[in-house]
C-alpha positions as CSV (number, residue, x, y, z in Angstrom):
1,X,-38.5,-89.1,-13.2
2,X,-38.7,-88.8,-17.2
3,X,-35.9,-89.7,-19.8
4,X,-35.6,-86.7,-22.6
5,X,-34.2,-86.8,-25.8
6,X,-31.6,-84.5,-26.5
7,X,-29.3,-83.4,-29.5
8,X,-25.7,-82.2,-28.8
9,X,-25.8,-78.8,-31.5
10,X,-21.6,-79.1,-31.9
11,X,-21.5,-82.8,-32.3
12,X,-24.7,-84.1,-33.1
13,X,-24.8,-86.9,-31.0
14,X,-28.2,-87.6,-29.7
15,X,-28.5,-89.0,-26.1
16,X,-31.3,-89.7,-23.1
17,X,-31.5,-88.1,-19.9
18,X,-32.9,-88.7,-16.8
19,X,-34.3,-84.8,-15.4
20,X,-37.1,-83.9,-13.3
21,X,-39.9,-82.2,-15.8
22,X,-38.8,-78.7,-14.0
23,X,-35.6,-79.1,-15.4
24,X,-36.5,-80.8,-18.6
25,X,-35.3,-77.6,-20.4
26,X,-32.4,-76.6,-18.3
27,X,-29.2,-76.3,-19.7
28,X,-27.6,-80.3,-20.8
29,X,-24.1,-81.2,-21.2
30,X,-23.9,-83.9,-24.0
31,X,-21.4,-87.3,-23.2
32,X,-18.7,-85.5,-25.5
33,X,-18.6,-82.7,-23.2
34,X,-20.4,-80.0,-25.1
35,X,-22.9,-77.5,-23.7
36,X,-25.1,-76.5,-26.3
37,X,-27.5,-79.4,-27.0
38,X,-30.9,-79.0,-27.1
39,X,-34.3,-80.8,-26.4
40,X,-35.9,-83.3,-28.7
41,X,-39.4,-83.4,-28.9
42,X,-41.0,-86.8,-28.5
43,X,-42.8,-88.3,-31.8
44,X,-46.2,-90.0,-31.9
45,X,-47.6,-92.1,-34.7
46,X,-51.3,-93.3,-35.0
47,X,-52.7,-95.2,-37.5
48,X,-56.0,-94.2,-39.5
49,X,-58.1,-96.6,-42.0
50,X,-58.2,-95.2,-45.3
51,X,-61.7,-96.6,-45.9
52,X,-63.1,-93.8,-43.4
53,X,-61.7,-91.4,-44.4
54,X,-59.3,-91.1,-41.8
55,X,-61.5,-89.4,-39.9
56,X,-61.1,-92.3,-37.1
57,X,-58.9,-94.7,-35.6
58,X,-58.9,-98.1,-37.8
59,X,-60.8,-100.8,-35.9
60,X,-58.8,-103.6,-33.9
61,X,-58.3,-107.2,-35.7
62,X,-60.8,-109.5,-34.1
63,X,-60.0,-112.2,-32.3
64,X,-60.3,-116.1,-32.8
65,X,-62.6,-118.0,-30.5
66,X,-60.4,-121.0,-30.1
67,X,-57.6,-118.1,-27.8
68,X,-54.9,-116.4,-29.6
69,X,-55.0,-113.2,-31.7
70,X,-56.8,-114.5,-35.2
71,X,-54.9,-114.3,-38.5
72,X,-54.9,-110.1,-38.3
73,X,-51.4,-110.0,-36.8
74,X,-49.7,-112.9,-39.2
75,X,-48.5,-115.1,-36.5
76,X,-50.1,-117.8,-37.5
């Protein structure tokens, strides 16, 4: 079963629950006890390369032949 995001419209607390997607927008009572609070909707981020125009993903860093991830993460 999903977790949604939802925002308590009196108090403004935000808080997760655990619905079936059916009842994703059913009425939610937030942790203070208030009924109106309403559903968030999820955010995504991706990441373009400028050099392309943006016009596609940017490319992964490459990878080091002696195992580990190269210097493209800074872990090293």
């Amino acid at each position: 079963m999903p977790i949604y995001e939802y925002r308590c419209l009196d108090c403004e607390t935000v808080f997760e629950q655990r619905r079936s997607m059916a009842d994703a927008d059913a009425a939610v009572t937030c942790p203070d006890g208030h009924s109106r609070a309403k559903r968030l909707l999820p955010m995504f981020a991706s990441a373009r390369s400028a050099s392309n125009g943006g016009s596609s993903p940017a490319p992964a860093p490459m990878r080091s032949m002696g195992g580990g991830c190269g210097s493209g993460c800074g872990c090293h």
